[in-house]
ZAMARGU-4260 file (C-alpha; in steps of 0.2 Angstrom, whole numbers, plus 5000, padded with zeros to 4 digits):
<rodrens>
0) 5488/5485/5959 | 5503/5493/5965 | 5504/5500/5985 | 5512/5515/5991 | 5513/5524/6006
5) 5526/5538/6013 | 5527/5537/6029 | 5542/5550/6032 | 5532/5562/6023 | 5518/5559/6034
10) 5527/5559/6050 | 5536/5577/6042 | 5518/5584/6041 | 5511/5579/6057 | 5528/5587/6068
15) 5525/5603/6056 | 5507/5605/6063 | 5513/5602/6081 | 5527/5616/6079 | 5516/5627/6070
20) 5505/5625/6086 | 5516/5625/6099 | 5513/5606/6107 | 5526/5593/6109 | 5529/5582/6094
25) 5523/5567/6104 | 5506/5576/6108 | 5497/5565/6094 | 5484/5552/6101 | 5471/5539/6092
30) 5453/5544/6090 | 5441/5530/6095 | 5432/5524/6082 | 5436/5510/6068 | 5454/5515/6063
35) 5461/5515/6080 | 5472/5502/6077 | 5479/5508/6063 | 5483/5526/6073 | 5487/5517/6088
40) 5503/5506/6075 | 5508/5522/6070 | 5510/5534/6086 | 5521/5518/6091 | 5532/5519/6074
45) 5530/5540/6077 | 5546/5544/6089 | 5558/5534/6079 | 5550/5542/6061 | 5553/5558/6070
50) 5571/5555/6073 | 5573/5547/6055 | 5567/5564/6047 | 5578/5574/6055 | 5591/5568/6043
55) 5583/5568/6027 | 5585/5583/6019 | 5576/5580/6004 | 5561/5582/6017 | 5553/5598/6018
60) 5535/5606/6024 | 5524/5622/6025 | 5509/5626/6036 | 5497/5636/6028 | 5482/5646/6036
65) 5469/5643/6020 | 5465/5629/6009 | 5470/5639/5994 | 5487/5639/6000 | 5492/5625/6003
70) 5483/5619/5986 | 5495/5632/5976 | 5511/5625/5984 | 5504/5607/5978 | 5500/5613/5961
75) 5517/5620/5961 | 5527/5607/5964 | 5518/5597/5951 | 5505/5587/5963 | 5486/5583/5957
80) 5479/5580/5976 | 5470/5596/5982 | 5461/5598/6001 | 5443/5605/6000 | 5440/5622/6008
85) 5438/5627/6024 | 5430/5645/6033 | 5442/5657/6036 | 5437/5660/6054 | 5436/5645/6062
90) 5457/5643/6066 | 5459/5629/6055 | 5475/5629/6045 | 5484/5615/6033 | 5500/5610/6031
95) 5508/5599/6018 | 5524/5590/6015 | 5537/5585/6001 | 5549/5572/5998 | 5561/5573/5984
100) 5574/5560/5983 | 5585/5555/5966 | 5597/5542/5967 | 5609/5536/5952 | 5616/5519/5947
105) 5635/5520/5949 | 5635/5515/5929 | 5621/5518/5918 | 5612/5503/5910 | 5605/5498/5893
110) 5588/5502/5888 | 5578/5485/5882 | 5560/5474/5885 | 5556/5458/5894 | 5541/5448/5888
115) 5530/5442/5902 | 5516/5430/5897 | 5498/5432/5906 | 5485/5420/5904 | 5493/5414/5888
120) 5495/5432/5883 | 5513/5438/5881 | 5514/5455/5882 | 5529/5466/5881 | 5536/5480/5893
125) 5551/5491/5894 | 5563/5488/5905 | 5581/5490/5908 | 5598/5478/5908 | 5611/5484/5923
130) 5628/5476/5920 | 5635/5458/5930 | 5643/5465/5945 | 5634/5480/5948 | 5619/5471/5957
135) 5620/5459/5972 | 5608/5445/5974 | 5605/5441/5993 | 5597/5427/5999 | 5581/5430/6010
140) 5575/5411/6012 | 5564/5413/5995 | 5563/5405/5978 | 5568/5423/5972 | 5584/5433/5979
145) 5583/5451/5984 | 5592/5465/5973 | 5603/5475/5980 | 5608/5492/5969 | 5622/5503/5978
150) 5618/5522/5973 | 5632/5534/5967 | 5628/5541/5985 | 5628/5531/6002 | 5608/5526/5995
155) 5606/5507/5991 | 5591/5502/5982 | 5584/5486/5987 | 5570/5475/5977 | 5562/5459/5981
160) 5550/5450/5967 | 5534/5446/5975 | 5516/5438/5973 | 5514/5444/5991 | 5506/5462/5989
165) 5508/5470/6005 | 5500/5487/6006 | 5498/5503/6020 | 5509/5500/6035 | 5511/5482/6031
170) 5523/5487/6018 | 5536/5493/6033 | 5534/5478/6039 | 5538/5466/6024 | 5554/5477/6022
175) 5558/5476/6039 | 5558/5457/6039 | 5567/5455/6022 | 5581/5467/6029 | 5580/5455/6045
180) 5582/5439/6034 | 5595/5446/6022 | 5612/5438/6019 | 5624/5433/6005 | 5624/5416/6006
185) 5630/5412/5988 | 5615/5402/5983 | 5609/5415/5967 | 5629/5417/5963 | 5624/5410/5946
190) 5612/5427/5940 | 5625/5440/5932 | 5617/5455/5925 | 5598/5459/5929 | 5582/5466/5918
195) 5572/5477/5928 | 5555/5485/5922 | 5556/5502/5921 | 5543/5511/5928 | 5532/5527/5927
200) 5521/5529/5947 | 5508/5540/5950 | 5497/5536/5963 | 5487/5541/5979 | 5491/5534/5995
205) 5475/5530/6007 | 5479/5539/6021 | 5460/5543/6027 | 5465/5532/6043 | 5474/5545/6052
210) 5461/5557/6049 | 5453/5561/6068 | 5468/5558/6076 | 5470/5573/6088 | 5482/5582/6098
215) 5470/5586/6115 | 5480/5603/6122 | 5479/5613/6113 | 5465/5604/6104 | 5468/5601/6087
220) 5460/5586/6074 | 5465/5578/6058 | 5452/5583/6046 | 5456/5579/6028 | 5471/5568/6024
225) 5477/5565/6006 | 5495/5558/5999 | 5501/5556/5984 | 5518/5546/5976 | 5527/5546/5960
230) 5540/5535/5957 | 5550/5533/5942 | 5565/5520/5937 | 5574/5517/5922 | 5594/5514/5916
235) 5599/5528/5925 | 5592/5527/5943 | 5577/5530/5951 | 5568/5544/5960 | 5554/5545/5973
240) 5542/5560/5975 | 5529/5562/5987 | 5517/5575/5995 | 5505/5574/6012 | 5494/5587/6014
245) 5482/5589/6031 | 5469/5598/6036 | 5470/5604/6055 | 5454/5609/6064 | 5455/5618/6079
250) 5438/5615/6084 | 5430/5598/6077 | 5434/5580/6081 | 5659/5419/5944 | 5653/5403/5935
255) 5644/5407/5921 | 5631/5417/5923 | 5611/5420/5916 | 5602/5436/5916 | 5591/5438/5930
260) 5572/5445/5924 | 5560/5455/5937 | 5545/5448/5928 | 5534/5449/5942 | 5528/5462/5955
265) 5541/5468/5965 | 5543/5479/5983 | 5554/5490/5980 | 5563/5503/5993 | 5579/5514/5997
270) 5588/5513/6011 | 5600/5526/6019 | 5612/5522/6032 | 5609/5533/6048 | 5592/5527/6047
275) 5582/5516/6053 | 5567/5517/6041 | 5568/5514/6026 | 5567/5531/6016 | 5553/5524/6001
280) 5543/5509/6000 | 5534/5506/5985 | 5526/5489/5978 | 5525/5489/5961 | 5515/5479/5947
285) 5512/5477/5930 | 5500/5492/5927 | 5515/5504/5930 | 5528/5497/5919 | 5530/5511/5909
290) 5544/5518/5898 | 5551/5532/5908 | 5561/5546/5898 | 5569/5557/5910 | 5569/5554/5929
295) 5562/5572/5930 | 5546/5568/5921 | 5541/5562/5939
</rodrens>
């Protein structure tokens, strides 16, 4: 099963809630019960995501007094997830986040299938042929290399075929250790051109871990918590959308070459150069390889 989660979007929502209340952006601390941990790992990553989203434009964010509203901006921007209701007169109020970002290959590939066999059971998918020379293959100390794909803008898109299925803020730290290990050591200089599934994502993030977290002047809690992220990629690029809504409670708690074929699950994720996070993260298997028409059917 395919993993997502955004946290840029994440982080965008949580600093919109602090403005919207006036507290300082590093006001947030863990609640005290069994997601801890988890709260505790992402108040650490919070002050450099909060300098990361400054610079993403493709970011942006509302707060919302009622339910209702925030649930028509979702709708709008073409998002299922929807926060339940909450009484008018208690001071609660939702906010809800929005990443948008499209990057192009810097020449368009060719539209084919690769045939992977499970069980015995070949089974065809589409997928996509980029051209030798416009993909690198680095060497991260693996059987497989790492993809790199430059964008027609500074974005690069990087993806690494793997069995290991990282998922919540474990996908962070996969990347962060393949972009550690990362170098181009000429060991996968036989691969030329490379077949990529393309691929159709719709999914909802579990991000009921950060519910509880609380800001405790002026006291403000997490209430409901829900993400979702479509990702689609086919011969022309890829593009990554996502939205995090929250509910805020004020008063609760050269040689000849082969093709390479990506026939496998695969993490997948953009990078930008002034930051330091990566700006998507998505691990991606088999039940979303799915023909994609237009990058804006995501």
């Amino acid at each position: 099963m395919s993993n997502v989660l955004d946290l840029a979007g994440l982080a965008k929502a949580l600093y919109q809630a602090t403005t919207h209340v006036g507290a300082a952006p590093d006001a947030w601390r863990a609640d005290s019960g069994a997601s801890r941990a988890m709260q505790e790992e992402l108040l650490g990553r919070l002050p450099q995501l909060l300098r990361d989203i400054e610079k993403i434009p493709e970011l942006r964010a509302w707060a919302r007094r009622t339910a209702q509203e925030i649930n028509a901006i979702l709708k709008g921007e073409g998002f299922e997830i929807q926060l339940e209701p909450w009484p008018d007169a208690d001071g609660s109020f939702g906010v809800v986040s929005f990443l948008d970002v499209t990057v192009e290959w810097p020449q368009p590939g060719e539209r084919t299938e690769i045939t992977v066999a499970r069980e015995g059971q070949p089974r065809n998918y589409p997928a996509f042929l980029l051209a030798k020379g416009v993909v690198d293959y680095l060497d991260v100390g693996e059987a497989k290399p790492l993809l790199g794909i430059p964008a027609r803008s500074d974005d690069r898109v990087y993806l690494h075929q793997t069995l290991d299925a990282p998922s919540g803020l474990g996908l962070y730290d996969r990347v962060a250790a393949l972009r550690k290990g990362r170098t181009s050591s000429g060991r996968f200089a036989h691969f030329g051109a490379a077949t990529i599934p393309q691929v159709k994502l719709c999914q909802q993030a579990d991000i009921s871990w950060v519910k509880s977290m609380r800001i405790p002047h002026p006291l403000l809690l997490i209430v409901q918590a829900l993400q979702e992220v479509r990702f689609g990629m086919n011969e022309i690029g890829a593009r990554a959308k996502t939205a995090t809504a929250l509910e805020m409670s004020r008063g609760g708690p050269p040689p000849t070459t082969e093709p390479y074929i990506v026939d496998g699950p695969f993490l997948i994720w953009i990078e930008r150069p002034e930051l330091s996070t990566p700006l998507f993260v998505a691990y991606v298997t088999e039940e979303d390889w799915k023909e994609l028409g237009s990058l804006a059917d995501i």
